[in-house]
N, C-alpha and C positions, 0 to 999 in steps of 0.2 A: 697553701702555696697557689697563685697563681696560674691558670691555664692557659698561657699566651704564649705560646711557640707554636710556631708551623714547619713541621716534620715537610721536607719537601724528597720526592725518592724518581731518583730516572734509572730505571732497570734494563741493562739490555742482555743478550744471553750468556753472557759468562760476568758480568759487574754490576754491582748495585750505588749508586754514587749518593748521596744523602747528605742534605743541608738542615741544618734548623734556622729559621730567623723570627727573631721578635716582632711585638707591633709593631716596629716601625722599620721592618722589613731590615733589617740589619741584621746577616748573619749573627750568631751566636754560637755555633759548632759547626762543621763538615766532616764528613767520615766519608768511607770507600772502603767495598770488600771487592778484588780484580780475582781473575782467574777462579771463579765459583766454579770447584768439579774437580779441579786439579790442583796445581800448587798458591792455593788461595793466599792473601796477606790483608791483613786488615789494616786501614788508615782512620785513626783520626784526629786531627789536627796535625800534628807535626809527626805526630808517637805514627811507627809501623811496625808490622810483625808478623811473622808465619801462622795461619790460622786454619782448621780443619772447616770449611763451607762446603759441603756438595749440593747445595740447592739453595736458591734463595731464602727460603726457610727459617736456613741455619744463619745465611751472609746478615739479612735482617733483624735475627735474635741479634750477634754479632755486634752487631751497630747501635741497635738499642743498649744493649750494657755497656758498649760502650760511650757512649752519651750519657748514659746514668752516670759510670764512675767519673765523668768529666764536669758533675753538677746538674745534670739537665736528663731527670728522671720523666719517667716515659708519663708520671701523675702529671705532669706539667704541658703535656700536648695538647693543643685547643685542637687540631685536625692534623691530616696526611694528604698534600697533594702531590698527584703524580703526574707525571709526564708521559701521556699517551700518545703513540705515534700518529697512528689512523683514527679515526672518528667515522669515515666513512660520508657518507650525506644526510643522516639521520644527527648525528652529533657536535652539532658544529659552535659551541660553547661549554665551555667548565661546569660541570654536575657534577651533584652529591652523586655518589657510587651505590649505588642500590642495582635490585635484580633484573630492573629491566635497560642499565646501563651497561651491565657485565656482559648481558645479551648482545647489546647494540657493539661493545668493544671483540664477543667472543663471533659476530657476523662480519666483523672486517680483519678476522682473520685470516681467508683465504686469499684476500688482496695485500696484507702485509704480514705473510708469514716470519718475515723476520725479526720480526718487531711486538707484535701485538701479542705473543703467548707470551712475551717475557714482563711485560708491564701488567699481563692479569697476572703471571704466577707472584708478582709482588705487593698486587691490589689485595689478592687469596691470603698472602703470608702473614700481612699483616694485619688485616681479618682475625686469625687466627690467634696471634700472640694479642690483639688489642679489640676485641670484641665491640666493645662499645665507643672507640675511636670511629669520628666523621672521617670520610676518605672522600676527599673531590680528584678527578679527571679531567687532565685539562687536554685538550687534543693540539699535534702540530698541522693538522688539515685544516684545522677550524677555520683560521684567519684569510684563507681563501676561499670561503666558504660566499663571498661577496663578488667573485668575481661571475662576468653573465654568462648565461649560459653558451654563447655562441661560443666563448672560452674554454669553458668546463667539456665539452661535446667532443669528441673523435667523431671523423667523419664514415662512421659504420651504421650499420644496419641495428636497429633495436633487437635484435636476438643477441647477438654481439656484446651490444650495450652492459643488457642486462646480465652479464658476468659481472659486472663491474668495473667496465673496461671505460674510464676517463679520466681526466685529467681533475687531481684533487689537490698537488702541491705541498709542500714542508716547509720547514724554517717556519711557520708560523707563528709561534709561541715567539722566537727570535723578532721577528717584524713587529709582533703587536708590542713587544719592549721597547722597539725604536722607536715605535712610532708616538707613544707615549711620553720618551724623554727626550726628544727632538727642538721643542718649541723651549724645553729649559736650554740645552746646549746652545740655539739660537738665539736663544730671549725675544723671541715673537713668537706671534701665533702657525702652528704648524702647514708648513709651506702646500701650496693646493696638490703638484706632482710631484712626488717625492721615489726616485730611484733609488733601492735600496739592493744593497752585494751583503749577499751571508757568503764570505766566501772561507773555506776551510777545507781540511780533508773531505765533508762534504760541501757543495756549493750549488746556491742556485742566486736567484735574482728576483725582483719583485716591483709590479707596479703600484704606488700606492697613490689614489687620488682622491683627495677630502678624506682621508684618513683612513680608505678602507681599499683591498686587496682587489685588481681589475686585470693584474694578468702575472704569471709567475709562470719561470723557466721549468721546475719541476712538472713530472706530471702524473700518470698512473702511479708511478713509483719515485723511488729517490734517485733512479739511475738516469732520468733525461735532463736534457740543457747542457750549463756549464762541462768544460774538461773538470775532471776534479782527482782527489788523492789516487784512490783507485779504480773509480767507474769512467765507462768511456765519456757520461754524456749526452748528447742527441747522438742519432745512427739509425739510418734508413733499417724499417722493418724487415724486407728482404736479406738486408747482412746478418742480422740474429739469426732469419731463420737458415740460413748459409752455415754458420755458425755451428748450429744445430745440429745441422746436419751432419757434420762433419766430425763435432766431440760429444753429441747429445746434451740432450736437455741441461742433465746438471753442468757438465764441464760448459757448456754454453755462458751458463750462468756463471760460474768461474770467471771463465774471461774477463765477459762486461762489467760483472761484479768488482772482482778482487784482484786484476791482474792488469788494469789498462791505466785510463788516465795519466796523471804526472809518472806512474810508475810503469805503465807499459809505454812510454816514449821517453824518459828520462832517466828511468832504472832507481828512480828515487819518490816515494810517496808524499815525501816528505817537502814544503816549499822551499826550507832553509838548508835542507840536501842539497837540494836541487841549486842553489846558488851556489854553497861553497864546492861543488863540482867542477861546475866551470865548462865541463865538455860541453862537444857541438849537440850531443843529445840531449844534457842538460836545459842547454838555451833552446832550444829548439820548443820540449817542452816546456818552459816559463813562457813563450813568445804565444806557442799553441792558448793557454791557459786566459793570458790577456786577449787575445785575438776573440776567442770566442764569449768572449764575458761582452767584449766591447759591440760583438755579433748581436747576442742576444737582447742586450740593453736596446739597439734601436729598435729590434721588435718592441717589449717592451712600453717604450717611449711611444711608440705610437698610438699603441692601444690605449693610453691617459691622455694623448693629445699633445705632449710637450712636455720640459722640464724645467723643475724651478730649484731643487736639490737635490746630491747624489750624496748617498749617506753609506758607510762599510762599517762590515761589521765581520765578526769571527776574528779566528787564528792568525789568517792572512791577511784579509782586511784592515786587522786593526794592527798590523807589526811588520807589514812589508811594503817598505815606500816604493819600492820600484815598482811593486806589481799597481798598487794605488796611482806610481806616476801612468804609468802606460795604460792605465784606462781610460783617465782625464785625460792625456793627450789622443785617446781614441775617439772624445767627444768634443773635443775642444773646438769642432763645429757647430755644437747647439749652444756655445758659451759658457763651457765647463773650463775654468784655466786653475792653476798649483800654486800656493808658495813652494815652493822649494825647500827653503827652510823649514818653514812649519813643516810641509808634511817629511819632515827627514826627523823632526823629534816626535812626530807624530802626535801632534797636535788637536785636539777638538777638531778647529777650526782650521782647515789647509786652504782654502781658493785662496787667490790670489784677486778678490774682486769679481765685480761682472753681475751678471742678472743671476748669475746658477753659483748657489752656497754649495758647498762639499765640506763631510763634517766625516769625525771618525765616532765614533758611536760603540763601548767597549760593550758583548754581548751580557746579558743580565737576564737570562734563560730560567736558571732556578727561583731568580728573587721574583722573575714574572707570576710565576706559578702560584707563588705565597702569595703575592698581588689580587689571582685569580682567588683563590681559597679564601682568602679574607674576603675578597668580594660576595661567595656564593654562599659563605656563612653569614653575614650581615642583609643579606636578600631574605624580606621579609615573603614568609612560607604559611 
């Protein structure tokens, strides 16, 4: 039989989500084990059910049988790529996963503690059950990894610095997807400045110029920029450490974390909560959300120089025309304008004309990854 599937695995600390796709990058199965630790349920494809996971481990084995009993035996995997949050500045492309990558993924864990030990315990797991399976790492820093350094830099002192303290950006794996299927949606060649909205329970923004990453709204972490589900955002240093002060470190991090965004101003994390609401806190935050998205973009826009398309992408990006109208009419001074129509069935293509295209762009995060892994297997070694 054949070894032409690509196992794709995004792990975060309580879920394991898992796609397979073929050569030709078309899913083939998806599975999901949620709640790993507690009242776990396994998915795959349509079938769900109550399932004993206390550790990735198990969620993994889990997944693998059931992929086998679905036709898609674990002899049939060409490799495993995974979706690494951090890369750090050492790792700024897709690697085979070897000892001195585990190193580089297990030294950006004290700048992404909440992310980075759950993508190695799934790197380890399946190690474990698949010994002689390839495993590539694909990072979501990477794709920022372009931007210059006057970017990348806080304005601190080099002792400072070297904690770790700069701006390295997400959504990457997301952006290097768009930026790839853009000139197809277009049918030209991919436009020179291209503004791109990941926008979702998390969100940020991205300058893309001649194809590559020159300034993005995230930064240390995934909690700056855009308002979003439940992080504030940007927010003066000073108030965190006010913050701090006040509920200490963790519950600090609560806040900004888990507690604010659409849900500490609208009582709803959720964007289509938040419409069918309707209160004044409701709108209040939708208004915040776009207001700040439309903020950050002319930053942004400056740093490329200009814009020639605005491309959305995620949860909200690609399924809520209002929030899409109210950004383009946020820019509809650089010559960003709507169909209306279009963008109400949510269309590809929504301008309404003009020098600036605006496209919707549905995200394709996992198939990215397989993209990467068949690239770094076909990379002559």
């Amino acid at each position: 039989m054949d070894t032409d599937l690509i196992l794709v695995v995004n792990a975060g600390s309580s879920s394991i989500k898992a796609a397979l796709f073929d050569g030709a990058v078309a899913v083939a199965a998806s599975g999901a084990v949620t709640e790993i630790g507690g009242a776990a349920r396994l998915k795959i494809g349509s079938e769900e059910r109550a399932c004993d996971a206390p550790d990735h481990l198990a969620a993994l084995t889990l997944l693998i049988e059931g992929f086998g009993a679905a036709g898609y035996p674990l002899s049939r995997l060409r490799a495993a790529g995974h979706r690494v949050v951090h890369g750090g500045t050492d790792l700024v492309a897709p690697a085979l996963v070897d000892d001195a990558v585990i190193a580089g993924i297990e030294a950006c864990v004290p700048i992404a503690p909440l992310h980075n030990p759950h993508n190695l315990s799934a790197i380890r797991a399946l190690a474990r059950l698949a010994p002689d399976l390839t495993q590539v790492a694909c990072f979501d820093t990477a794709f920022h990894a372009t931007n210059p350094e006057v970017a990348l830099r806080y304005a601190l002192p080099a002792p400072a610095e070297a904690y770790g303290l700069r701006r390295y950006g997400f959504h990457g794996i997301s952006y290097e997807s768009l930026t790839a299927r853009l000139p197809v949606i277009l049918q030209k060649p991919l436009p020179a400045r291209v503004l791109a909205l990941h926008l979702g329970n998390g969100a940020s923004l991205c300058a893309i110029r001649e194809g590559r990453s020159v300034a993005t709204s995230m930064g240390y972490s995934p909690l700056d920029g855009l308002t979003m589900g439940t992080r504030t955002g940007m927010i003066d240093g000073n108030a965190v450490l006010r913050l701090a002060e006040i509920h200490g470190i963790d519950g600090a991090g609560r806040i900004l974390n888990r507690q604010s965004g659409l849900l500490g101003l609208g009582g709803h994390s959720d964007m289509r909560a938040l419409h069918a609401a309707g209160t004044e806190e409701a709108r209040f935050a939708i208004a915040h959300f776009i207001y700040w998205a439309v903020r950050h973009a002319g930053s942004v826009i400056a740093a490329m120089g200009g814009l020639d398309c605005i491309a959305f992408t995620g949860g909200i990006g690609e399924n809520d025309a209002a929030v899409r109208a109210g950004i383009c009419a946020g820019l509809s001074y650089l010559g960003v304008t709507l169909d209306e129509a279009a963008n109400g069935a949510h269309a590809s293509r929504i301008d309404a004309g003009g020098p600036v295209a605006a496209v919707i762009v549905p995200a394709e995060e996992e198939a990215q990854i397989a993209r990467d892994t068949q690239a770094v297997l076909d990379t002559p070694r």
